[in-house]
GUBA-841249 format. One record per residue (C-alpha): z, y, x; residue number from 1; residue in one letter. Coordinates in nm, 2 decimals. Example, Ala and Ser with C-alpha at 12.3 -4.5 7.8 and 13.67 -1.06 7.14 Angstrom:
2
pt pz = 0.78; py = -0.45; px = 1.23; n = 1; res = A
pt pz = 0.71; py = -0.11; px = 1.37; n = 2; res = S
***
This chain:
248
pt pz = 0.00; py = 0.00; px = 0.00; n = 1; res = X
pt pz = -0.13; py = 0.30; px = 0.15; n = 2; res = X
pt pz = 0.15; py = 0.61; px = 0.19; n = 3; res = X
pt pz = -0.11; py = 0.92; px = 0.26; n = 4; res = X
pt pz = -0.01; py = 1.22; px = 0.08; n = 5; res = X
pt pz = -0.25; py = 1.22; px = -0.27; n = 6; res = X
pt pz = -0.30; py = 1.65; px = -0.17; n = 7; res = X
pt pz = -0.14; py = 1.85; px = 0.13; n = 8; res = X
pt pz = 0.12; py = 2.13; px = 0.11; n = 9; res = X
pt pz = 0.19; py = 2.04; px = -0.28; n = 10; res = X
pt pz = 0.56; py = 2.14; px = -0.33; n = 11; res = X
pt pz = 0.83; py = 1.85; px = -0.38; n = 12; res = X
pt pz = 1.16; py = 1.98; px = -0.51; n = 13; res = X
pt pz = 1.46; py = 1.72; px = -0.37; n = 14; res = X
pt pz = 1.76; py = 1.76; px = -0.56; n = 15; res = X
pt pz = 2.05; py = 1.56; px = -0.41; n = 16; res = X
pt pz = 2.43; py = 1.66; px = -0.30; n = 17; res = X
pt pz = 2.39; py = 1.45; px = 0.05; n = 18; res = X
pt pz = 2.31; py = 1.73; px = 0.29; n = 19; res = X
pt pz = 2.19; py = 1.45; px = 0.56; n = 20; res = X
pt pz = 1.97; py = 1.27; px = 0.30; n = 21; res = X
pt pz = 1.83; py = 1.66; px = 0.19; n = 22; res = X
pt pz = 1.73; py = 1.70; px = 0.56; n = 23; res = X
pt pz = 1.60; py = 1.37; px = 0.65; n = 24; res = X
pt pz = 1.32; py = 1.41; px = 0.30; n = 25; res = X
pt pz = 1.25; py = 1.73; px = 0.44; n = 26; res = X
pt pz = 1.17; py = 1.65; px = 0.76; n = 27; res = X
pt pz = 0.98; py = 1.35; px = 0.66; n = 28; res = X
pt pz = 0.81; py = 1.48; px = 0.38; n = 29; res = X
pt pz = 0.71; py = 1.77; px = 0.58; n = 30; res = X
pt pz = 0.54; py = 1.57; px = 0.82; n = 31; res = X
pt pz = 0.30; py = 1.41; px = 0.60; n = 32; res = X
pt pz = 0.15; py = 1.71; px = 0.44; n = 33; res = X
pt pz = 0.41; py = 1.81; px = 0.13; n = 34; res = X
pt pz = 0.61; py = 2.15; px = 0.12; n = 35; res = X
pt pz = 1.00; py = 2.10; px = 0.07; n = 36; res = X
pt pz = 1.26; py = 2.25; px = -0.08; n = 37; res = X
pt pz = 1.58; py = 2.13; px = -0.17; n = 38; res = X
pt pz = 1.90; py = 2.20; px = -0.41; n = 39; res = X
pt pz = 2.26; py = 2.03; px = -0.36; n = 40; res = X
pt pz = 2.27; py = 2.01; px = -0.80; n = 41; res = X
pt pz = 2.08; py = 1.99; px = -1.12; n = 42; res = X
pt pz = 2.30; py = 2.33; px = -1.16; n = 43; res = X
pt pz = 2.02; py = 2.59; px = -1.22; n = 44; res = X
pt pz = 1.74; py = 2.35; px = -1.21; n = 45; res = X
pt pz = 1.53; py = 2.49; px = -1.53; n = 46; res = X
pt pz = 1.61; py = 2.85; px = -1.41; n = 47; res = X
pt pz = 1.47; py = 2.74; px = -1.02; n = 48; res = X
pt pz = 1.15; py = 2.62; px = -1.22; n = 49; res = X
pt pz = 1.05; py = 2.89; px = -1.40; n = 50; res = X
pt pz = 1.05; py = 3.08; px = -1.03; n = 51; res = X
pt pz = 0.89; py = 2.79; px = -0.85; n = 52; res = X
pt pz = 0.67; py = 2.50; px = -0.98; n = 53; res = X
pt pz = 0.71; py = 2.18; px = -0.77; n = 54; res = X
pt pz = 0.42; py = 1.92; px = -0.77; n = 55; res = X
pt pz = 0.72; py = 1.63; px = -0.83; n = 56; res = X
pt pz = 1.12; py = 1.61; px = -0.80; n = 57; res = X
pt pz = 1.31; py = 1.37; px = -0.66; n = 58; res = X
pt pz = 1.64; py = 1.40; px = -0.85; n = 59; res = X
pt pz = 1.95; py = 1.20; px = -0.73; n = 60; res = X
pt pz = 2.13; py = 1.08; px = -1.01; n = 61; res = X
pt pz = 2.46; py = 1.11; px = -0.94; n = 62; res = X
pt pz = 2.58; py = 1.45; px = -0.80; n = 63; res = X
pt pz = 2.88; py = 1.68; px = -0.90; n = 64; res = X
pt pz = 2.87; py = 1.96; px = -1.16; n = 65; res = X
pt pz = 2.52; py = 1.90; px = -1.30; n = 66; res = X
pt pz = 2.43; py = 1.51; px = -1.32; n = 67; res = X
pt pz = 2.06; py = 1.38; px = -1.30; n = 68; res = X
pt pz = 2.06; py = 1.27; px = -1.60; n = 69; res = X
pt pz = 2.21; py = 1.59; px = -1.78; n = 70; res = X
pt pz = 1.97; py = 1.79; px = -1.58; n = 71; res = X
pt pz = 1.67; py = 1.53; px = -1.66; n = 72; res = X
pt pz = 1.76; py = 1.55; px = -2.02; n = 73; res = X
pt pz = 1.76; py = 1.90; px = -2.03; n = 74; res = X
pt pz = 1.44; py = 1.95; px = -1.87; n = 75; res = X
pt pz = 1.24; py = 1.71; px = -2.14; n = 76; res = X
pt pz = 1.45; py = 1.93; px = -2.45; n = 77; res = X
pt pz = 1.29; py = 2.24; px = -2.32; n = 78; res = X
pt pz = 0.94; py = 2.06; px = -2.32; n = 79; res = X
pt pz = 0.90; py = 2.10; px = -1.93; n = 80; res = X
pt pz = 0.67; py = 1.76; px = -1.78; n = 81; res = X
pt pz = 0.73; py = 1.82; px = -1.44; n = 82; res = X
pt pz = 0.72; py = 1.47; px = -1.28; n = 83; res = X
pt pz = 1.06; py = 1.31; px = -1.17; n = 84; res = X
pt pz = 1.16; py = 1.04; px = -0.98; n = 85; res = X
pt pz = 1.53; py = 0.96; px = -0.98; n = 86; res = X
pt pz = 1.76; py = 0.84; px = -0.70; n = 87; res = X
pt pz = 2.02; py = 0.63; px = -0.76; n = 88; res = X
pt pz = 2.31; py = 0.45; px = -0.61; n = 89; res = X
pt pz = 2.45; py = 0.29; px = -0.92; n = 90; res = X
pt pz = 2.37; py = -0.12; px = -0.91; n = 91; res = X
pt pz = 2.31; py = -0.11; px = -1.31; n = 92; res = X
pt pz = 2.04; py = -0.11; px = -1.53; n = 93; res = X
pt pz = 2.14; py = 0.09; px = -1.77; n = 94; res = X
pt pz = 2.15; py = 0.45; px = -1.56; n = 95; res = X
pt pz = 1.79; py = 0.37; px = -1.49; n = 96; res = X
pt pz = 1.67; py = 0.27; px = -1.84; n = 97; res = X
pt pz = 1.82; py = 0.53; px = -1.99; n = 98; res = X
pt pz = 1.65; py = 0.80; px = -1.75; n = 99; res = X
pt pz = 1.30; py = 0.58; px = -1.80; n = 100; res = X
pt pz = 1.42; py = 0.66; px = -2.15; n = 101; res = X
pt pz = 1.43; py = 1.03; px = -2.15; n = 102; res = X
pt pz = 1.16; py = 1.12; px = -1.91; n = 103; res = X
pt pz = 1.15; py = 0.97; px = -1.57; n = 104; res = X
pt pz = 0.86; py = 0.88; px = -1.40; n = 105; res = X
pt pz = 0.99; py = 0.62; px = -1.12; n = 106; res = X
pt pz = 1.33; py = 0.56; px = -1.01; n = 107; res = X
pt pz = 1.41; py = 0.43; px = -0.67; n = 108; res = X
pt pz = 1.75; py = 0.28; px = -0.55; n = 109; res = X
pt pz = 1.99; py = 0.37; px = -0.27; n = 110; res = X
pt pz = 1.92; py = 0.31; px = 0.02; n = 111; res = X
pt pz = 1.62; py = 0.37; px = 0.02; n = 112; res = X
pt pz = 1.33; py = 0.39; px = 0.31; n = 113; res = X
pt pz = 1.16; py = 0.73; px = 0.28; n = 114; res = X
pt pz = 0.84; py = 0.57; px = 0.35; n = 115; res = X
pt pz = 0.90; py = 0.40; px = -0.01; n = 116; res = X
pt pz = 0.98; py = 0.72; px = -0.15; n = 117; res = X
pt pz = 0.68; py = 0.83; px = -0.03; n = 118; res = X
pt pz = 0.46; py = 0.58; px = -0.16; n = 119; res = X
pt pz = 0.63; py = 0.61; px = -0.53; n = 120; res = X
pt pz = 0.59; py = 1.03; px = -0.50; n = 121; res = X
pt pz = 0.19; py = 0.95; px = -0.43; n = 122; res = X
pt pz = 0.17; py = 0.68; px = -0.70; n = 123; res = X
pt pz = 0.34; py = 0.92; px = -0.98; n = 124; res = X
pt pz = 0.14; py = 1.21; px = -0.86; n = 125; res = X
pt pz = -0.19; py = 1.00; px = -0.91; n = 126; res = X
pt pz = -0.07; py = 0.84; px = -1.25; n = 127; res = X
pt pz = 0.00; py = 1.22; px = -1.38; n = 128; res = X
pt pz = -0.38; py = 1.31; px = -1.34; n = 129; res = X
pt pz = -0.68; py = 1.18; px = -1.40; n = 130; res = X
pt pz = -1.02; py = 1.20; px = -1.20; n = 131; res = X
pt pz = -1.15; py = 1.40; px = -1.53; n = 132; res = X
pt pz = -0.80; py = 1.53; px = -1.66; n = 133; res = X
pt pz = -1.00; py = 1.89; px = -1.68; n = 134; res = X
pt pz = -1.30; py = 1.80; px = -1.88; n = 135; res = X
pt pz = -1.29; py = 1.81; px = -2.25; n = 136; res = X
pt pz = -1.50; py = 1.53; px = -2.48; n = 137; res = X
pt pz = -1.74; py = 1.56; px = -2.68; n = 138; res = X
pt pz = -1.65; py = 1.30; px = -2.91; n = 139; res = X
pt pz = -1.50; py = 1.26; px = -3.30; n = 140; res = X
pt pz = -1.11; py = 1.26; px = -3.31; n = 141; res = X
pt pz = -0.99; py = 0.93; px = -3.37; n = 142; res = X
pt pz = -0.75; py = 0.82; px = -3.62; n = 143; res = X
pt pz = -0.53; py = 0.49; px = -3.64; n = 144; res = X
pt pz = -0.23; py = 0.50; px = -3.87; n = 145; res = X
pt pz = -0.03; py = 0.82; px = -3.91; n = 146; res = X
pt pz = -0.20; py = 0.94; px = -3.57; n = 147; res = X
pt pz = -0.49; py = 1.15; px = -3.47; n = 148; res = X
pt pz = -0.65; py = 1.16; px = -3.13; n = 149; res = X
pt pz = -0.83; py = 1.46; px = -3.03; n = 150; res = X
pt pz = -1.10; py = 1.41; px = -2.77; n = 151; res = X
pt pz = -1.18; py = 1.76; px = -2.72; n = 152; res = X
pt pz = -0.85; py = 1.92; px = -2.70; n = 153; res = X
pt pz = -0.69; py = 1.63; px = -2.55; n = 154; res = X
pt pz = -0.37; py = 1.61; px = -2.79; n = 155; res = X
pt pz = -0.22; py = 1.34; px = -3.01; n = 156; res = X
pt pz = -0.08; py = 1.47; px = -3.38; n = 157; res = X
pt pz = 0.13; py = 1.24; px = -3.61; n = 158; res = X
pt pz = 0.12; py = 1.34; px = -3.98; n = 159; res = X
pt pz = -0.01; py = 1.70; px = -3.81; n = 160; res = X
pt pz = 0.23; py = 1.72; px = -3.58; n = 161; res = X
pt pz = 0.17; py = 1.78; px = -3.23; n = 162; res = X
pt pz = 0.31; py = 1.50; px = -3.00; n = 163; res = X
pt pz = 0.36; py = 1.56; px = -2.62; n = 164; res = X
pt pz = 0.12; py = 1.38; px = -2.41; n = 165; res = X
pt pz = 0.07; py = 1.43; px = -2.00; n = 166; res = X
pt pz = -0.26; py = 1.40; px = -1.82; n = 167; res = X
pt pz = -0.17; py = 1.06; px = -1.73; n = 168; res = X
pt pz = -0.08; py = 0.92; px = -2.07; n = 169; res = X
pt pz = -0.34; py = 1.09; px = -2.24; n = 170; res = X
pt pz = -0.60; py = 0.88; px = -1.98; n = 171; res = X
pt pz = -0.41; py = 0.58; px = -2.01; n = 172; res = X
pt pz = -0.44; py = 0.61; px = -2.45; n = 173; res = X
pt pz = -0.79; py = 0.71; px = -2.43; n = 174; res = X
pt pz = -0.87; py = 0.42; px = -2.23; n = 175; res = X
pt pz = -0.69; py = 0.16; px = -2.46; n = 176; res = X
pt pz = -0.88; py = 0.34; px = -2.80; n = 177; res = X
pt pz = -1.20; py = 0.27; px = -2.60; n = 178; res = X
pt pz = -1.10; py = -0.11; px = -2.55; n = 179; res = X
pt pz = -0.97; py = -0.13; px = -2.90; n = 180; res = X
pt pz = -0.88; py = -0.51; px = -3.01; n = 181; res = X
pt pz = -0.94; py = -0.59; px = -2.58; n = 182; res = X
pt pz = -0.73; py = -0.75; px = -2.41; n = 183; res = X
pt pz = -0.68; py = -0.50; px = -2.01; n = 184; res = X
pt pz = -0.51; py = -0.62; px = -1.73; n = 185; res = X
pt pz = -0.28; py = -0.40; px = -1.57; n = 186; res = X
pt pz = -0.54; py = -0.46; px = -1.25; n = 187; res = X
pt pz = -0.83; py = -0.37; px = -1.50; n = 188; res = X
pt pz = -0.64; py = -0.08; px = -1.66; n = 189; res = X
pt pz = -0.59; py = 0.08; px = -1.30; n = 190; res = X
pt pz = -0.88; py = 0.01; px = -1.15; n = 191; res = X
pt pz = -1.09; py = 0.17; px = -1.49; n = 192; res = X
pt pz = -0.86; py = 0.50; px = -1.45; n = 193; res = X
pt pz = -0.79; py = 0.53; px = -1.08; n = 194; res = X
pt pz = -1.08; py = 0.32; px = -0.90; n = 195; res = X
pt pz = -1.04; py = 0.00; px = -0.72; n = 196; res = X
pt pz = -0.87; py = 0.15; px = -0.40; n = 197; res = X
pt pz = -0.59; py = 0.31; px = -0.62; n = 198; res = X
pt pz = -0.23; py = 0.29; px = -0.52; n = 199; res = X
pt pz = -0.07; py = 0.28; px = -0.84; n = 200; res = X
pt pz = 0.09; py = 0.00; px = -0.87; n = 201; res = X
pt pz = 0.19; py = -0.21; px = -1.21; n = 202; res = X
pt pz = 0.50; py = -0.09; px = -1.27; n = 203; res = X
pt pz = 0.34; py = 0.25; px = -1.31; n = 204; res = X
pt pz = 0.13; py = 0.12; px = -1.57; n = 205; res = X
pt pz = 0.40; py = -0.05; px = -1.72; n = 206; res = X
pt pz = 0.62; py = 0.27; px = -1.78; n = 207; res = X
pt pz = 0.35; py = 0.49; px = -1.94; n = 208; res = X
pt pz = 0.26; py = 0.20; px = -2.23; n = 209; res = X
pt pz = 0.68; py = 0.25; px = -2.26; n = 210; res = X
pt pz = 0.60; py = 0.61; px = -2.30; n = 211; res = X
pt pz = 0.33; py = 0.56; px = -2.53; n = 212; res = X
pt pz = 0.46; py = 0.31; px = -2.78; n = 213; res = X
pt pz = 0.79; py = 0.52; px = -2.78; n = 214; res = X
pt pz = 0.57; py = 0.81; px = -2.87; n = 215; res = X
pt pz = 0.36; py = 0.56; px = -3.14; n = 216; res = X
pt pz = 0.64; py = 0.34; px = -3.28; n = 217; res = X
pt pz = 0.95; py = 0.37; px = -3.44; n = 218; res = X
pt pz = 1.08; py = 0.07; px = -3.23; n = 219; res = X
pt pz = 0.97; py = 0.04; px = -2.93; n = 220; res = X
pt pz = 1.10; py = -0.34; px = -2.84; n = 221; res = X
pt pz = 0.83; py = -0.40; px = -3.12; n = 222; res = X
pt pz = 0.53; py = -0.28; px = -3.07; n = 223; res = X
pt pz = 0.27; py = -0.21; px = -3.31; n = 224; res = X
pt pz = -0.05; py = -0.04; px = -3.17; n = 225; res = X
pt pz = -0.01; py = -0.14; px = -2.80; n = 226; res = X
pt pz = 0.08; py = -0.50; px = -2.78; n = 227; res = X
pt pz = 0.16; py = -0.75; px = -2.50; n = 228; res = X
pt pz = -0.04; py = -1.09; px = -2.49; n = 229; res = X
pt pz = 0.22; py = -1.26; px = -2.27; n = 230; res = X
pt pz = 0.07; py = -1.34; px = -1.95; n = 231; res = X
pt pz = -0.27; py = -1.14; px = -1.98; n = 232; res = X
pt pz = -0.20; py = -0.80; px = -2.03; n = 233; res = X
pt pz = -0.23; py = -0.53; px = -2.30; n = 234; res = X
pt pz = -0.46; py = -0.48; px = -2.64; n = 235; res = X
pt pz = -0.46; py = -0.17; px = -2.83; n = 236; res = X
pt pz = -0.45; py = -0.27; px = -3.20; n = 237; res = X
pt pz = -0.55; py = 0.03; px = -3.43; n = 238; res = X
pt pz = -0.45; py = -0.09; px = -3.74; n = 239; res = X
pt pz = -0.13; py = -0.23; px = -3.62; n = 240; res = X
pt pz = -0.14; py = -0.58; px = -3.73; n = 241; res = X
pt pz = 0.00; py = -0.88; px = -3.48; n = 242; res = X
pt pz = -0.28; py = -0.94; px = -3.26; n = 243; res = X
pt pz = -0.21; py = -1.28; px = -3.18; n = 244; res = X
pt pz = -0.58; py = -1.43; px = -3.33; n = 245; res = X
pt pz = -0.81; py = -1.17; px = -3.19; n = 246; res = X
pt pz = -0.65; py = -1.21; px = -2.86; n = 247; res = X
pt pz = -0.67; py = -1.58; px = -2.81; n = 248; res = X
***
């Protein structure tokens, strides 16, 4: 897995109270093309942002005052999508669902080798845009059940309502409406957005169809336009019936 930088000087914001572990990302982060600054809290993090707009933060998730996850939670009330990848020290699951839950892109646990953290900062960055991210379609919206996908504007409404979609998970649903009642591979899902040579890795995928179906379902766990078929991949089903016959 390849760790160049996806774009030099793009800003990464690391948020963590370890002073040594601030200075180490720097200076690593530094050296392979990325622009660093640092904060010791989440105190003040949405009022930093609206001064500075970081490419990515790395957010640690346990720091004094201001938590990760406070901080997290607070950025994805106000509507800000800046991508985040959390840090965290804690051995259980449940910290890192529930900031997968409210807006993470990637977590990573302590220790960690910054050459890892690298790699995950260049796989989010690539997941959060598409090659074509600024081109509008010139296609008819599509609709499947309450929702309605606009091609030219890019946005997904439910019932009228305007649902919050980044550039990644817009790709990613415009991809699975164009392979309706298909079974994708998460290999064939990344190499169709990203191109063969792509480092995004599965887990990637996995966490934006989490995004999605949290966005298109009232219960996640079951799934009614994006399905699983268990050892194959993913099918997007637009009327939301069980897709067990038309996927073999």
């Amino acid at each position: 897995m390849t760790t160049q930088p996806v774009r030099t000087n793009m800003k990464i914001l690391v948020v963590d109270d370890d002073p040594d572990l601030r200075d180490l990302l720097r200076e690593y982060l530094s050296r392979h093309g990325f622009s660093v600054a640092v904060m010791h809290d989440g105190e003040g993090l949405a009022a930093r942002l609206e001064r500075e707009r970081p490419a990515l933060i790395v957010l640690d998730l346990m720091m004094p005052k201001v938590d990760g996850l406070t901080a997290l939670r607070d950025l994805r009330a106000r509507n800000d999508d800046v991508p985040v990848i959390l840090l965290t020290a804690r051995s259980d699951e449940i910290d890192r669902i529930v900031g997968l839950e409210i807006g993470a892109d990637d977590y990573l646990g302590k220790p960690f080798s910054p050459r890892e953290l690298l790699a995950r900062i260049n796989a989010v960055l690539r997941r959060r845009k598409t090659p074509d991210a600024a081109v509008p379609e010139q296609r008819e919206n599509y609709a499947f059940g309450p929702f309605m996908l606009d091609f030219r504007s890019r946005t997904l409404t439910r019932d009228a309502q305007l649902l919050t979609l980044s550039d990644g998970e817009y790709g990613l649903l415009r991809l699975l409406v164009n392979h309706a009642m298909q079974v994708l591979s998460r290999e064939r899902i990344i190499e169709l957005l990203y191109g063969a040579d792509s480092d995004v890795n599965d887990r990637g995928i996995d966490v934006q169809i989490w995004r999605l179906r949290r966005l298109l379902d009232e219960d996640a766990q079951s799934p009614r336009f994006i399905q699983t078929v268990r050892g194959r991949g993913y099918i997007f089903v637009p009327d939301g019936q069980r897709a067990d016959m038309a996927a073999g």
